[in-house]
N, C-alpha and C positions, 0 to 999 in steps of 0.2 A: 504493500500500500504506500503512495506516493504521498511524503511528510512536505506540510507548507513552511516555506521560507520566512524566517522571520521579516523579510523586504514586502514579502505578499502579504503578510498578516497586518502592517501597518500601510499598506497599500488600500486594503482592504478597510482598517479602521478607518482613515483617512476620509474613503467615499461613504462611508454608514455616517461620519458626523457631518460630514457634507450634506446628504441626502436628507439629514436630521433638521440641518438650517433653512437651507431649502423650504422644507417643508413648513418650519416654522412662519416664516418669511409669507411664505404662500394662503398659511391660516391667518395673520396679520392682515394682510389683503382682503381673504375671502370673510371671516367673523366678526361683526361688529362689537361696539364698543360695550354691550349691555347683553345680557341674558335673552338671546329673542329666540322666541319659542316657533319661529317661521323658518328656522334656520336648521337645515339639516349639513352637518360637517362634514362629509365627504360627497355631498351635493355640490356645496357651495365651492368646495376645491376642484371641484370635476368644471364648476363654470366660468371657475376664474383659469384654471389652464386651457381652457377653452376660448377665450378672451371674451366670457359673457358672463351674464350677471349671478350670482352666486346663489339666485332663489330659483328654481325651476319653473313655477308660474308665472318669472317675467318672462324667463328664456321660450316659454310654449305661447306666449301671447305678441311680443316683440321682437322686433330684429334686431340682431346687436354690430350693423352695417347702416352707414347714412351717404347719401349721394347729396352734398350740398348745391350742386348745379339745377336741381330739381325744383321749376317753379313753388312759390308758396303765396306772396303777398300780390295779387294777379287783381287787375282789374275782374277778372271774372268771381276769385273768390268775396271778393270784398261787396260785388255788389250782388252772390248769390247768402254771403251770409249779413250782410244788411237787409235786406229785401225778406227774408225769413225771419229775421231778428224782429224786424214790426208784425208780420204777419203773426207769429206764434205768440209774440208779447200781448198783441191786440188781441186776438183768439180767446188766449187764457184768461187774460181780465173781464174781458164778457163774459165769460162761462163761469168764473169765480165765482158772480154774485147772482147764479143761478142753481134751485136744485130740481130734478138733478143736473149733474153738470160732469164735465168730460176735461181730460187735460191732458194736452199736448205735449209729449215727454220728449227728451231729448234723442232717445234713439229714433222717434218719426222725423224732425230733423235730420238726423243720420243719413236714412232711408231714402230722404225726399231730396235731397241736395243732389246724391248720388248720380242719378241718373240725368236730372237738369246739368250739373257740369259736363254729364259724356255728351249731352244732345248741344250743347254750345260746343264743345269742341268740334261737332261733325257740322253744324250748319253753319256760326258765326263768322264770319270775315276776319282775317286777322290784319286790322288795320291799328294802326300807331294812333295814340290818344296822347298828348303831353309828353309823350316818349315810352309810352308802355302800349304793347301790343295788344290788342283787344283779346285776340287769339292764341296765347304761348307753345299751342299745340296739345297731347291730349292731356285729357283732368288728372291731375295729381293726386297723389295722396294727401301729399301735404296743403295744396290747395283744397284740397277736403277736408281737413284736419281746422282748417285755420275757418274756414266759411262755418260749420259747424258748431264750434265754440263760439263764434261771434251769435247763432241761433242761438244758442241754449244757455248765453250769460244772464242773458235778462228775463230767459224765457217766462219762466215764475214770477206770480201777483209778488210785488214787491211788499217785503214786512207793513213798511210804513205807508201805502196805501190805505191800508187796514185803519190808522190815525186817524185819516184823513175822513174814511166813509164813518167811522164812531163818532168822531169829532160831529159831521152832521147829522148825523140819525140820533144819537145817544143828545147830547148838550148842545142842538141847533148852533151849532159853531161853524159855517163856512167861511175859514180866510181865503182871501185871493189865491189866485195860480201861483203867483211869486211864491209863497211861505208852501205850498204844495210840493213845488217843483225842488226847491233848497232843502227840504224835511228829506222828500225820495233819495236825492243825489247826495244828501251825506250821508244816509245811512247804510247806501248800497256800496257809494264808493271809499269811505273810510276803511270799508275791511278789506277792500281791494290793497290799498295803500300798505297795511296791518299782513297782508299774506305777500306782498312782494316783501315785506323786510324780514318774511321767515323762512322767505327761500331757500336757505342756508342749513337752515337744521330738518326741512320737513319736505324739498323734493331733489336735493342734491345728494342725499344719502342714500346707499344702495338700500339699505336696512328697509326702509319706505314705501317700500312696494303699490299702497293706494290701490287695493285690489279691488273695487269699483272699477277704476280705469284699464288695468289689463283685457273686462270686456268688451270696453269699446276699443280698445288697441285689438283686439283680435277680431273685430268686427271691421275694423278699418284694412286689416291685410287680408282681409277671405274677402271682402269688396272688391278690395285691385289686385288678387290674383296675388300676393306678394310670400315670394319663398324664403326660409332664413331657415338655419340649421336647429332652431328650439323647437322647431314645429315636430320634427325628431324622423324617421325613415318608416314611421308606418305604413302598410299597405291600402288599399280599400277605395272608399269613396275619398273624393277631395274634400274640405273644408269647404270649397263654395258649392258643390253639390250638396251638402249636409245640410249646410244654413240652408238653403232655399225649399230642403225637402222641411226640417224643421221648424221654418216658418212657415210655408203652409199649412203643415200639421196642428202647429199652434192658433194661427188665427182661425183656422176652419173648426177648430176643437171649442176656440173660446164662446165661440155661439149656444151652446149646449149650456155652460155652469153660468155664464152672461146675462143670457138673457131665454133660452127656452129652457131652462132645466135646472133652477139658479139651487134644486136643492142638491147638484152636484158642488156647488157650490158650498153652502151651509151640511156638509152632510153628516150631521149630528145623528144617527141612525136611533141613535138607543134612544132619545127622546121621541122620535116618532112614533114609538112603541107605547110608553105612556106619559103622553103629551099634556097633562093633569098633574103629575108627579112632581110637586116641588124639588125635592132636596134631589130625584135623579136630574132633573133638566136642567139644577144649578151644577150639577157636578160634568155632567157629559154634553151639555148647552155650549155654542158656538155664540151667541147673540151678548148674551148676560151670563154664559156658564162659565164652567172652568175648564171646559174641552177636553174630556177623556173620552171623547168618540175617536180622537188622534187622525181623523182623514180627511181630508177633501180634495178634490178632483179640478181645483181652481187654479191656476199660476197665480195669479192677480193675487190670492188670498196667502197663498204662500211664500211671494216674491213683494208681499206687500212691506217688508221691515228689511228688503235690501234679498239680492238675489242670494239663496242659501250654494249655488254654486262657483260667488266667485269670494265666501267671508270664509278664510282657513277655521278647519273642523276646530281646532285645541279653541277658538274664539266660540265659535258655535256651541261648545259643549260645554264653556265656560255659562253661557245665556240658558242653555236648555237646564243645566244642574240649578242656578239662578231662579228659572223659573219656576220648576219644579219644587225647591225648599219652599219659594217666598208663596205664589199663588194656590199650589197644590197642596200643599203641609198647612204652611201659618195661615193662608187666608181662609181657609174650611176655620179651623180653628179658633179665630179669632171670630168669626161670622155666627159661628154657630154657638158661642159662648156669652156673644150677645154685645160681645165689645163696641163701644161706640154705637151704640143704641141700632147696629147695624141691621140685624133680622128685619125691621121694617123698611127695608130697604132692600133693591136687586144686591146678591152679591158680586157680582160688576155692572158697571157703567161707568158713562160720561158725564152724568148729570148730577146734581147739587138738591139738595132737599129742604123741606123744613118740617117742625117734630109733628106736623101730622102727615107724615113721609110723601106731600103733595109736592109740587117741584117747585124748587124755590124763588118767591114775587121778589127780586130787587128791586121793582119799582116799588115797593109799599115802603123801603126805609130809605131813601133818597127825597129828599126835597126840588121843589122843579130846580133849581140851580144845582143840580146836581151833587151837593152835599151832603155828608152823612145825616142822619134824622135819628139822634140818641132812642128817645123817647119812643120812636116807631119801631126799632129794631128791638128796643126791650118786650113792647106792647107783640110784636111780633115772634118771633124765631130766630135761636141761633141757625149757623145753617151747620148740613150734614151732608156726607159724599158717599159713596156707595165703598166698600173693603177694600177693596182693589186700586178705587182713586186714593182713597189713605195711603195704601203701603205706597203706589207710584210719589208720592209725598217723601215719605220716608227715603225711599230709595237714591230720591233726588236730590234730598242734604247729603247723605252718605256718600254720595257719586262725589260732589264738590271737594269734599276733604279727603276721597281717596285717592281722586286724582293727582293731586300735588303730593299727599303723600307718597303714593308710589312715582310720580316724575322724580320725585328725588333720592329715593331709594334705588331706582332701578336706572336713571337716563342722566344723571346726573354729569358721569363722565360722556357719554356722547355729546351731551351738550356742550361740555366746556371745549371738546375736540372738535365739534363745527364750528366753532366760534373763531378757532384761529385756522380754520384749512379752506384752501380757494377751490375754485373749479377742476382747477386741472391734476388736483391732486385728488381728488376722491378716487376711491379703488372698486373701481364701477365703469364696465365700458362704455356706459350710458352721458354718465358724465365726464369724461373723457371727449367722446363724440360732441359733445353739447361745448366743449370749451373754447373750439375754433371760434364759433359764435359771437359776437360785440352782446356783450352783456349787459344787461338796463341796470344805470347807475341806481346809485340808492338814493340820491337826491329828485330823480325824475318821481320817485314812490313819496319824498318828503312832499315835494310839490301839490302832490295830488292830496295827501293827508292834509297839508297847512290851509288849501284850500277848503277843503270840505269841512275840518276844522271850522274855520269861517264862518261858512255856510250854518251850520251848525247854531253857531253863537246868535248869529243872526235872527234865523228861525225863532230863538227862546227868546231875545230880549225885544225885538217891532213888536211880536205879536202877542196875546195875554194868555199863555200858556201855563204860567206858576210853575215854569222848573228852573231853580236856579242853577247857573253857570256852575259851579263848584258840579253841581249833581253829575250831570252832562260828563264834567272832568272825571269824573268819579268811574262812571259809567263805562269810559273809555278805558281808564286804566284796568278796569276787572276786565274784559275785552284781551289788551295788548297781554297781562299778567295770564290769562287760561288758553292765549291762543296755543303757544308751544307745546304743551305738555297734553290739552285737549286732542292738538293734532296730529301729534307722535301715536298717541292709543290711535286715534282714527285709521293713521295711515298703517298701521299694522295690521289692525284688527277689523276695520270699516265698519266700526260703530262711534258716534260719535256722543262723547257727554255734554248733554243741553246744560246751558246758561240760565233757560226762561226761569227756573221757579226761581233760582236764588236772587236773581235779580228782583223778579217781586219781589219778593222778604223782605231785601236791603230797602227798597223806596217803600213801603208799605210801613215798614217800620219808620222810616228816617221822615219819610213827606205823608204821615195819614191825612186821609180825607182830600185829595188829590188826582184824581185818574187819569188826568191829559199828562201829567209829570212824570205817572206810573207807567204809561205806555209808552213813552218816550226814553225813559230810562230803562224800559225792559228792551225796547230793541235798538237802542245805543250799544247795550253793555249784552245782549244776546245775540245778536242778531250780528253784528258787528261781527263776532269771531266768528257764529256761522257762516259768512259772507265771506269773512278770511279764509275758512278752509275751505268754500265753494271756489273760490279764486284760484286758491294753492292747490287744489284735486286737477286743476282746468294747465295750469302751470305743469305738472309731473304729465298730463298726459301729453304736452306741448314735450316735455323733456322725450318722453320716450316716444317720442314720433317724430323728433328734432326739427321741431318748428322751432326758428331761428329767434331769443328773445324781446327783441326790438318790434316787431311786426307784431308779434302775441299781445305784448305790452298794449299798443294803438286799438289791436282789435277789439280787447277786452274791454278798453276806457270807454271807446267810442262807440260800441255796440250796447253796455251799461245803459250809458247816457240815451239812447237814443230808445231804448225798452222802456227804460222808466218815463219817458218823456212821454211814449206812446200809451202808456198804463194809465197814466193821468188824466190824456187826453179822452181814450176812451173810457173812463169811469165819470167826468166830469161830463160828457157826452151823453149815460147813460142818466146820471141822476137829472140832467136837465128834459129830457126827450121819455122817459118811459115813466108811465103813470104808477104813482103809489109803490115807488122804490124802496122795496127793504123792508115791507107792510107783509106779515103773514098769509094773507089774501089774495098778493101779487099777482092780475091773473094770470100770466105768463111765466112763471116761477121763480121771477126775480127775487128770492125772498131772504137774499144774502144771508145763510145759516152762519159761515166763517164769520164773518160783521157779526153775528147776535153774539156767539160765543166768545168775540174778541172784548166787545163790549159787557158783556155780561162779565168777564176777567178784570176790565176796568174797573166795575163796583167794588168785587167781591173784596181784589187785591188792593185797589186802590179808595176806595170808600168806607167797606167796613174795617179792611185791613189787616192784616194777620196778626195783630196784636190779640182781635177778640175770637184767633181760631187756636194760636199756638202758644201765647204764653201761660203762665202757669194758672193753674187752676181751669184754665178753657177745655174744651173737647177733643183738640186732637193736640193736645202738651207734649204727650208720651213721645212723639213723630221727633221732635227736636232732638232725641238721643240720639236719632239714626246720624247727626253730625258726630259724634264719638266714634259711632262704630263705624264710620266711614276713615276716619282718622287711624283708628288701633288696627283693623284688621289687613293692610297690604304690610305691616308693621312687622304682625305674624305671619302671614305668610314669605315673606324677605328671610327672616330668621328658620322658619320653618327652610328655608329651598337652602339657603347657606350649611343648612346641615343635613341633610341628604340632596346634592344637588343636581344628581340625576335621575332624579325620580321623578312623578307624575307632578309634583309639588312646584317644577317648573314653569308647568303651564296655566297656574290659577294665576288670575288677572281679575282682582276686583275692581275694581272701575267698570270691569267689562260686566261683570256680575249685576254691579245694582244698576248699570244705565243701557245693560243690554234690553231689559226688560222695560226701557221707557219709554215705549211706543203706548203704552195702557196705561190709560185708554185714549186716543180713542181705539186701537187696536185690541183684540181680545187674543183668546187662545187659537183661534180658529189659523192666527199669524204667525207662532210661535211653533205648535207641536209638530204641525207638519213641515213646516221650514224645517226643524230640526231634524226629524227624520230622512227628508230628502238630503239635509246636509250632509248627513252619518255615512247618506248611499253613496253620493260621490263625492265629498271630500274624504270620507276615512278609505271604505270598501274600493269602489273603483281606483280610487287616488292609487293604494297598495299593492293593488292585486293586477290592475291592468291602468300601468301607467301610461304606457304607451297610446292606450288609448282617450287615457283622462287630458294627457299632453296634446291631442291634437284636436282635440275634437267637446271639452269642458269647458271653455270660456266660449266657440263657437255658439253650442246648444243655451247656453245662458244668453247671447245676444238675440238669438232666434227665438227663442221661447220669448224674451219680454216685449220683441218688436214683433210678433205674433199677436200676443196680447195688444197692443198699444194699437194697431192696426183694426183690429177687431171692437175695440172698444171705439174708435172715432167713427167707424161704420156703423155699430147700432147705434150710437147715439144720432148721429145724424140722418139717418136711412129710418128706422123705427122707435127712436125714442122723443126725440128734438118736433119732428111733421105731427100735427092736429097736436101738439101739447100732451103725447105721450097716450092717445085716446086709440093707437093703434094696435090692434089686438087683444084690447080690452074686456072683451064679453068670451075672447077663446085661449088663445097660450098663455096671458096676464092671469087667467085664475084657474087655471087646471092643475092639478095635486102637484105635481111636481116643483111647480111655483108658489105656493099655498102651503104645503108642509110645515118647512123649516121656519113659518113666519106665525103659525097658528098657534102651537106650545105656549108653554110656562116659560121656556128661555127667553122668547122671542119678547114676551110681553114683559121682560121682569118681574116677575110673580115673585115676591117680597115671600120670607117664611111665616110672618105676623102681621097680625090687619089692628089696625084701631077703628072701635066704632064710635059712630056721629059723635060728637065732639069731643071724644079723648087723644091725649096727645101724649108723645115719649120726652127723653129726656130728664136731668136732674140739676137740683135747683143753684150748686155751683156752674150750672151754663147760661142760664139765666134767672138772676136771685128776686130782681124786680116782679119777673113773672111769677113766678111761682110763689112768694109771697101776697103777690093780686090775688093769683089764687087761693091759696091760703084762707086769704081775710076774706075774698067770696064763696068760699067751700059750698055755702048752704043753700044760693041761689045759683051755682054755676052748674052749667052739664058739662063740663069739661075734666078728666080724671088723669090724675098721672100715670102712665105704664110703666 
């Protein structure tokens, strides 16, 4: 036997510590700065010696190759995504404040640009305009990429619309266009300003992923045909034959749960069985239940809280475990115990009570100037919410203080390391790719904030608003303070933790008896970072489709500007021109539900106040804990993963826990079980077992299926919902069992477990001491009895 040379043997050592460094060098590149549970370690080295991105779902959704010769900012895209931009912003706002009512999402945009860029390439003249070609030759991708974004920046009724229709319906307040237009334009484009200066930490980092956006990046290359090596060497059907089988599949399906069959929709089976049955049609109920029927046969219903094919499973089973302790365990429990006077009450809904569990009059404790009315609301009712709306309460302090807690615990160092590293240094081909680029200064972003800043001030002090400057400032800094840390969990996980409640809190507490202050402060300081991460989601898919920053920048500002401008015009259009706007009556169905609700939040939050819901002694006191426990518990679980650190214990993510679950209400179970289940299928099962085909063909079937849907639903509405004011088929598919069902039960109607009769009411006399001593002292003439 042939003995090794001691020359061989450190020849040999040599290349094992070599190979050692390497390697280390290589995980340096490929593993980010924090514990991320997206990241599988000999994935992400397979895609960075690969010179692509170290997550596999960017690598199967994106190219990791750019052709920067490739038209983008094209007189054709600018004027197919301006020309779309008004039409879908106009669209949407008309239909806003109608029910029912239809909305124009962003992949029918997609859809609809599509094919108008190829039919300008084939007809148009390519004549010279100012020095740009009418015609650059055929539609790009990235000329589709850029015209699209510019549809779907403004596409949605702008928050602060909402002000403005309250403002007149609620407290006969119509200021001029001016104070209209300045209220929209800062509210929309301060966060704009707020997500270009978080560029840095939230679409430069590979970590980032944004996997919302990988389905439209994979819908945008199965569109044009486009090959890159993520896509992987499967055989079979192409991606664009699938989409197109799949979206016909999906919209010719959607007709069925939509609109003829809608109990494939609701399909709460076990309550059709005994439809009388309180405690089963709370427990197996889609409507007001807690949905242990586990099925329905809807995309729309299960794709309604975000497609469960493109949010990573460990995020999904993070929300499903969430929902199953908080809704299925505690809220039975709490419901049935009687907590918070609940039993006479559905155990879920959206709606607001008073203790004779009839729905609750805020116009009885309001005075016409729209002030609190002490003396009415004593004489009156505290109010009450159904179990579900409490814990979604609870859930939403908790969210607040887990999120910083865990940003700091776990992102702490990434952050400090975005802070000092440029473009060209991120270890991501993507950004690499993107660094050739002229990058939009940070000043061009200051600009736009100083200005709307402005605007802003403006808006509060011409006009008799009662929010002070300070507030405003206030507002803003909660905003700029939860963008980063909000948007780190988003871009991971694609759930994102809402601002709304805590913002009430703050102004409800700070400014009572105030509601134009309160709604203004909730969507400065809401609304604003929501906008930021709407901006920064639009940005990362700009990144990984290398649409050049400069031109994004313009489209984004000017296409903003020119929705909200159209939002206004047509809502100002409407209240002038259509009779008895926003009246329940309306007879055309203008009966603005979102206005009532928006409005009705004004009161509650801003008039009665959360002083007489949460602080001590009140009715829902107990909810203010859930700030502790939001605080201690990412604390333990840190500690907890620091000491078995590869274990399961990695992937709990509270933040995701208690704000996965804050779509409820107005979302119910019917969003949640079966979302989860499909997520199981193919993010865990197919993801593991046939990658190859979850790789080429998972983000595809997610764009198809929603642009199925989306397709289907602006056809019935307009084709047999929208003609004779919805009178179409009325007398035959409108009420035949299958449509009738799911809506005849106990679920459907919230059938409460306890009734009071004629003039007893719930309640105890720490919720209202004035009342119940009325009572009291009229014991002997009153019919009214406590339960």
């Amino acid at each position: 036997m042939a003995s090794t040379s001691p020359v061989d043997e450190k020849s040999s050592s040599i290349d094992k510590e070599k190979n050692e460094v390497d390697l280390k060098d290589i995980e340096a590149v490929a593993l980010p700065d924090f514990d991320d549970p997206n990241i599988d370690r000999d994935a992400a080295i397979q895609g960075v010696l690969e010179d692509d991105s170290p997550y596999p779902e960017v690598r199967s959704a994106v190219a990791n190759t750019d052709d920067p010769n490739v038209p983008v900012s094209t007189i054709r895209s600018w004027t197919l995504g301006l020309v779309w931009a008004i039409i879908i912003s106009g669209l949407n706002q008309f239909f806003f404040f109608r029910y029912p009512s239809v909305t124009i999402t962003g992949i029918v945009a997609q859809l609809l640009i599509f094919p108008l860029g190829k039919l300008w390439a084939r007809v148009v003249p390519n004549v010279n305009i100012f020095g740009h070609g009418l015609n650059p030759g055929p539609f790009s991708i990235k000329e589709h990429v850029l015209a699209t974004i510019m549809a779907i920046v403004g596409a949605y009724s702008a928050y602060a619309t909402d002000i403005v229709a309250v403002q007149r319906v609620y407290y006969n307040q119509n200021f001029n266009f001016s104070y209209q237009w300045m209220l929209v334009m800062s509210t929309q484009l301060i966060g704009f300003s707020i997500g270009g200066i978080a560029r840095r930490f939230l679409v430069q980092p590979p970590s980032m992923i944004w996997p919302a956006d990988l389905v439209t990046c994979a819908l945008f290359n199965t569109l044009h045909s486009q090959s890159y090596a993520g896509v992987g060497n499967r055989g079979g059907l192409s991606r664009e034959w699938f989409f197109l089988y799949a979206l016909a599949g999906s919209c010719t399906w959607y007709f069925f749960p939509g609109y003829l069959f809608q109990a494939l929709s609701y399909f709460s089976w076990v309550t059709w069985i005994v439809p009388d049955n309180v405690p089963v049609n709370q427990m197996f109920g889609y409507v007001h239940g807690m949905g242990m029927s586990l099925i329905t046969f809807d995309w729309a219903q299960i794709a309604y809280i975000g497609s469960p094919l493109a949010t990573p499973w460990w995020a999904e089973a993070n929300i499903a475990v969430g929902f199953v302790v908080l809704f299925w365990i505690a809220t039975p429990i709490l419901y049935y115990t009687n907590t918070w006077d609940s039993m006479y009450m559905p155990i879920s809904g959206r709606g607001s009570y008073d203790n004779t569990a009839k729905t609750y009059q805020v116009q009885r404790i309001v005075n016409p100037d729209a002030t609190f009315n002490q003396e009415a609301y004593e004489a009156y009712s505290p109010l009450f919410i159904p179990t579900t709306f409490a814990i979604s309460y609870g859930l939403s302090f908790a969210s607040i203080t887990a999120t910083l807690t865990h940003a700091f615990l776990y992102f702490r160092k990434q952050i400090w390391t975005q802070a000092r590293r440029a473009m060209h240094e991120q270890p991501d081909i993507h950004a690499r790719l993107m660094s050739r680029y002229a990058q939009v200064p940070q000043w061009w972003y200051a600009i736009i904030f100083l200005t709307m800043f402005a605007f802003g001030i403006i808006t509060i002090e011409v006009w008799d608003t009662k929010f002070p400057v300070q507030w405003f400032i206030l507002a803003l800094v909660i905003a700029f303070f939860y963008v980063i840390p909000i948007g780190m969990i988003q871009a991971i996980t694609n759930q994102q933790v809402g601002l709304n409640v805590i913002t009430e809190l703050i102004i409800g507490y700070g400014l009572p008896g105030r509601p134009i202050a309160m709604m203004m402060f909730k969507t400065w300081g809401y609304i604003t970072m929501a906008q930021a991460l709407t901006f920064t989601s639009d940005f990362k898919l700009g990144h990984y489709m290398k649409i050049p920053p400069r031109p994004m920048f313009f489209a984004q500002v000017i296409a903003a500007a020119i929705a909200g401008t159209v939002q206004l015009g047509v809502q100002a259009w409407m209240f002038t021109n259509i009779p008895e706007m926003c009246t329940e009556d309306q007879k055309d169905g203008f009966i603005c539900p979102a206005t009532e609700v928006f409005g009705t939040a004004s009161i509650i939050w801003g008039v009665i106040g959360p002083a007489r819901q949460f602080s001590h002694g009140q009715v829902y006191y107990g909810l203010v804990f859930f700030f502790l426990i939001g605080f201690v518990t990412p604390v333990i679980g840190y500690v907890a993963n620091r000491r078995w650190p590869n274990s399961w214990l990695r992937y709990v993510n509270f933040p995701v826990i208690f704000s996965g679950t804050g779509y409820i209400p107005p979302a119910s179970a019917v969003n949640y079980v079966p979302w989860a289940i499909v997520g199981f299928i193919f993010q865990y099962v197919i993801r593991r077992r046939h990658f190859s085909w979850w790789t080429k063909y998972n983000y595809v079937l997610s764009a198809a299926l929603d642009a199925g849907v989306a397709l289907a639903v602006v056809i019935i509405f307009f084709c047999l919902q929208y003609p004779k004011n919805g009178s179409i088929g009325a007398e035959t598919v409108q009420v035949w069992w299958g449509n009738t069902v799911p809506f005849g039960n106990a679920d459907a109607k919230g059938t409460p477990m306890k009734f009071l009769a004629e003039g007893e009411f719930f309640g105890y006399a720490s919720y209202a001491p004035i009342l119940f001593l009325r009572h009291e002292a009229n014991k002997s003439d009153s019919p009214r009895t406590w339960k």
